[in-house]
C-alpha positions, 0 to 999 in steps of 0.5 A: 796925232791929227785934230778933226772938228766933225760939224753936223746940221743941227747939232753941236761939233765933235772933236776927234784926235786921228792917231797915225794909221787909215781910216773907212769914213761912211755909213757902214758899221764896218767903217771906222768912222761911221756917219749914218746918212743916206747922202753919205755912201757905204765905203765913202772915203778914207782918211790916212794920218802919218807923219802928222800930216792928213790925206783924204782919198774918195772911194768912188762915193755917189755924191763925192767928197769935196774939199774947200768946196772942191769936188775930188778926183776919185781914187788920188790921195789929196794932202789936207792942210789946217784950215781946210774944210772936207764936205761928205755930204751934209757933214762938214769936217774942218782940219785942226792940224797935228797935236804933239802934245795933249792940250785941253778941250775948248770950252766951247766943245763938251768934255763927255765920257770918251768913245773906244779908239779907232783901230790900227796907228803905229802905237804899240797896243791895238786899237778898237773901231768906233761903230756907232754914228757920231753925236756931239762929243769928243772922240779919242782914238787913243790906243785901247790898253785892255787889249795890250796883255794879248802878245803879238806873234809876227807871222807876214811881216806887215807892221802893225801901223801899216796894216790898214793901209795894206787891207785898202790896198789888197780890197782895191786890188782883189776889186780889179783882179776879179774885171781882169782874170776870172779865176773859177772859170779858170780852175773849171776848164782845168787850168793847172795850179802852177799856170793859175799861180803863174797868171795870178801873180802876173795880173796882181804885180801889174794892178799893183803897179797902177794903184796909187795908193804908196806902199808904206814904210817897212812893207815891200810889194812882194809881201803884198803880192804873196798875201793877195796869191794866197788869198786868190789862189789860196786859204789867204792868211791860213795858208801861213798858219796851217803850214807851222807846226807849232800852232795849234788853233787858229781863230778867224775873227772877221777878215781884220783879226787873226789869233792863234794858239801857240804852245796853250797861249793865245795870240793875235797875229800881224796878218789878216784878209782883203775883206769879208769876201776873202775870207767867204772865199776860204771858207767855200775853197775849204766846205766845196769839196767835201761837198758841204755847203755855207750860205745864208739859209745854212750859216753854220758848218763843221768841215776838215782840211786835208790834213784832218785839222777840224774846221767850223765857220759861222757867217753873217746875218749869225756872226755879227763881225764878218765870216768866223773860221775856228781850225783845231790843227792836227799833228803832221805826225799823230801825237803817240802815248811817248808823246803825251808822257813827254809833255806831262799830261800822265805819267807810264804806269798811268798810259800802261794801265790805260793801254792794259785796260784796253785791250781787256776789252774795258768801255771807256768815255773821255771827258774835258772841255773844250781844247782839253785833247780829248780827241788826240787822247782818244787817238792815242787810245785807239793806238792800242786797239789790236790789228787784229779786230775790225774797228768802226769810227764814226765821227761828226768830221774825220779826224781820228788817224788809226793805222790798224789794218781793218779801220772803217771810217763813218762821217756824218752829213748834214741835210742838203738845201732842201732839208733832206739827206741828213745822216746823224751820228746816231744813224751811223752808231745803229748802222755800225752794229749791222757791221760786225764790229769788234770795236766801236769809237764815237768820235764825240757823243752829244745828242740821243746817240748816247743811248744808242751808244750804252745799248751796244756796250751792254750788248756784246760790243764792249771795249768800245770808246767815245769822249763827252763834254764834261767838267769833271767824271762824276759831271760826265755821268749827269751828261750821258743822263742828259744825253740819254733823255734826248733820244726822246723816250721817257725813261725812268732815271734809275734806268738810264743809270743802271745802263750807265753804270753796267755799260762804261767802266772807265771816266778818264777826265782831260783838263786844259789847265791855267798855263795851257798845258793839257793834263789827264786829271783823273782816271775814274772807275764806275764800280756800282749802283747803291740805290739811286747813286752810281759810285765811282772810285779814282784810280789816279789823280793830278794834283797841283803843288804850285807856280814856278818862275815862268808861271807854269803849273807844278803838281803830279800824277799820284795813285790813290791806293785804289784797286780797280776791279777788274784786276782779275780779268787782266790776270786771266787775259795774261796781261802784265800789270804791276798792281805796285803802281796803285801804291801811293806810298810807293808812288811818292817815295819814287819820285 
């Protein structure tokens, strides 16, 4: 811990107590400590705490930082000793010296109500920037303990202390990278991969050599080697993440956070971007070949990796913490209904009455939240399609992974620069009924192809299947009645119901539970219109009995005596179905 006195013209002193890490010191918000003055460049210097002891580096400022009335050399480290003053423009920053225990303030100094802790020392709990301009109160850059619950999950190595120091290394160096190796250009005359990795790796050992910046405790060059050639060459810090198979988001919060989720828990990662422009540069290598496009006139963009993991990204002036990348991963290996029974999300007899209600030809929606598994839900059911229908999917991004013979596959395109070209899923949902189809699967139904969707389901395309955003089956049935209204024809409500409830047969209802695991909750069927009201019945349901010791959720899948409907039509198909699977009473003496 370090003690700063900030001084400003006209106003009163702050104090600041610097724990061990590095700090940004200039007018952008991005820095750590912002001082909001037009003499005070954007990046204008940075201050490294550790050991006690204070160093100061300028960032190439325009009006320099001095010290002791000194102006400094840029770029080399100059060690402050108590006493010294450091000038940033009209500021005046006088070194108090170490604290090794907390004493209190100086009378002289105001005690007011203390701002969140400037990030990154080598405390156990992370820290939180200060992003607002300094007035005259006390700054303590303590660790911020409501962050502490998020486990840590140890991905590149970098210790938590060392990362900001890593971050200026990295910036500093993808700086001269680009003065020396033109890498777009390369990869446009057809450089290989390897001879692009060979390069790259080349130039960035030599840059590296020449910083003067130290390399600190626990972080050796070759790690900050293999995190900047995947940031040149590659999708950065993502490239470690996409390749475990035992993640299944990734969540990209600026270039300085990296959550993940493991197993349904979140965490936050040791590992991070250069910059802003490092992640912009995932983003591009990610939407280019898709021929998708992100800038400031189009900020937002839904893509997919090779793989089909699903990708979104939101930049700035719309994300106000730097470029946002969402990726929802996809098994290697497609997620089979052995699977889903093996993790507990539903029981045999309710996958076989789903695959039995399938192949009767039985329209079914999928509703959950977000993260529920609807979509690895809707591929497991599109598994049991016969081989030999043709089956159309059309998706928003394609993510579905059917392996029948006859599949045909149909993605959506947003409009190019000049507002024009756009396909919409409703487009493609009208397009596919000129496809003789024997099977339709909407990859999500959100907007007026919902109505388009009911119409083919009532018109002879029947055993198609599609998922919606919805909490609960009967909230799904309020959505399509939504959905339907913003195909933008006046319908009357009794309408839009009686299609509803004459044209889908089955509500199966995905949860994302507390714990994280992810379990089918209900299988509904509509049955019928009595007046104004579309009844439904649960054929089966979860239900939850407790906690155990490791705070998972303990509860079963259980029939509700219910018999759907339709169960002569799964005679006549010669289907085989048990109807003692329906039999609570069975149900609870086998278990």
């Amino acid at each position: 811990m370090f003690e700063i006195i900030i001084r400003q013209p006209g106003q009163g002193d702050a104090l600041g107590k610097l724990a061990a890490g590095s700090y940004i010191v200039g007018s952008s918000k991005q820095c750590h400590i912002q001082l909001a003055m037009p003499e005070i460049s954007k990046r204008h210097a940075q201050f490294i705490v550790r050991d006690n002891t204070l160093e100061v580096i300028d960032l190439g400022s325009e009006n320099g930082t001095y010290i002791n009335d000194e102006l400094m050399t840029p770029e080399t480290a100059v060690m402050v000793e108590p006493g010294m003053t450091i000038k940033i423009g009209p500021m005046n920053i006088l070194a108090k010296g170490p604290v090794l225990e907390e004493m209190p303030l100086p009378s002289t100094l105001p005690r007011q109500p203390e701002l969140s802790s400037i990030p990154e020392s080598n405390s156990t709990t992370e820290k939180t920037p200060v992003n607002a301009p300094v007035s005259s109160h006390s700054i303590n850059c303590d660790s911020n303990p409501t962050r502490a619950h998020i486990p840590l999950l140890v991905i590149s190595g970098v210790p938590e202390h060392a990362r900001p120091v890593i971050q200026e290394i990295k910036r500093r160096a993808h700086f001269e990278l680009l003065k020396r190796l033109n890498l777009k250009k390369m990869v446009l005359l057809g450089v290989s991969e390897k001879s692009l990795a060979d390069r790259a790796k080349t130039t960035i050992n030599e840059i590296l050599s020449e910083l003067s910046i130290p390399l600190p405790d626990g972080v050796s060059r070759e790690m900050v080697e293999r995190e900047m050639i995947q940031e040149a060459i590659g999708l950065g810090p993502l490239d470690y993440l996409i390749d475990r198979d035992d993640i299944t988001e990734v969540m990209v919060n600026g270039p300085n956070q990296v959550f993940v989720e493991k197993k349904g828990i979140l965490f936050r990662t040791d590992t991070a971007f250069a910059d802003n422009a490092q992640v912009m540069a995932a983003i591009e290598r990610i939407v280019s070949p898709l021929g998708r496009r992100i800038d400031e006139s189009s900020p937002m963009v839904d893509a997919r990796l090779p793989d089909g993991s699903r990708v979104n990204a939101i930049i700035p002036p719309l994300s106000l913490i730097g470029p946002s990348i969402t990726i929802r991963k996809f098994a290697k290996n497609p997620y089979q209904v052995s699977d889903l029974i093996d993790f507990g999300s539903l029981t045999p007899a309710m996958a076989h009455f789903l695959e039995v209600s399938v192949l009767v030809r039985k329209n079914i929606v999928i509703s959950g939240g977000t993260g529920s598994g609807k979509t690895t839900l809707l591929n497991v059911l599109s598994s049991f399609l016969p081989n030999r229908e043709r089956i159309i999917t059309i998706e928003d991004a394609a993510e579905l992974q059917l392996n029948q013979d006859h599949v045909v596959r149909l993605e959506s395109r947003p409009p190019n620069i000049e507002g024009r070209g756009e396909v919409t899923i409703r487009d493609l949902v009208r397009n596919s009924l000129r496809m003789r189809p024997d099977r339709i699967v909407v990859g999500e139904c959100r907007g007026g192809e919902a109505l388009d969707m009911l119409q083919a389901m009532n018109t002879g395309h029947d055993g198609s299947l599609t998922t919606i955003h919805a909490n609960t089956p009967r909230d799904c049935l309020a959505r399509l009645e939504t959905l339907v209204l913003m195909a933008g024809f006046d319908l009357p409500l009794r309408a839009i119901r009686e299609q509803i409830c004459s044209a889908i047969c089955l509500v199966v209802q995905a949860t994302r539970q507390r714990d994280g695991s992810r379990k089918i909750t209900n299988i509904s069927e509509i049955t019928k219109m009595e007046g104004e009201i579309i009844t439904m019945q649960d054929i089966f349901v979860f239900k939850q009995t407790g906690w155990d010791s490791e705070n998972r959720i303990i509860g079963q899948h259980v029939p509700t005596g219910n018999i759907p409907s339709y169960l002569e039509e799964i005679e006549r198909a010669r289907l085989n179905l048990d109807i003692t699977m329906f039999d609570p009473d069975k149900s609870a003496r086998s278990k």
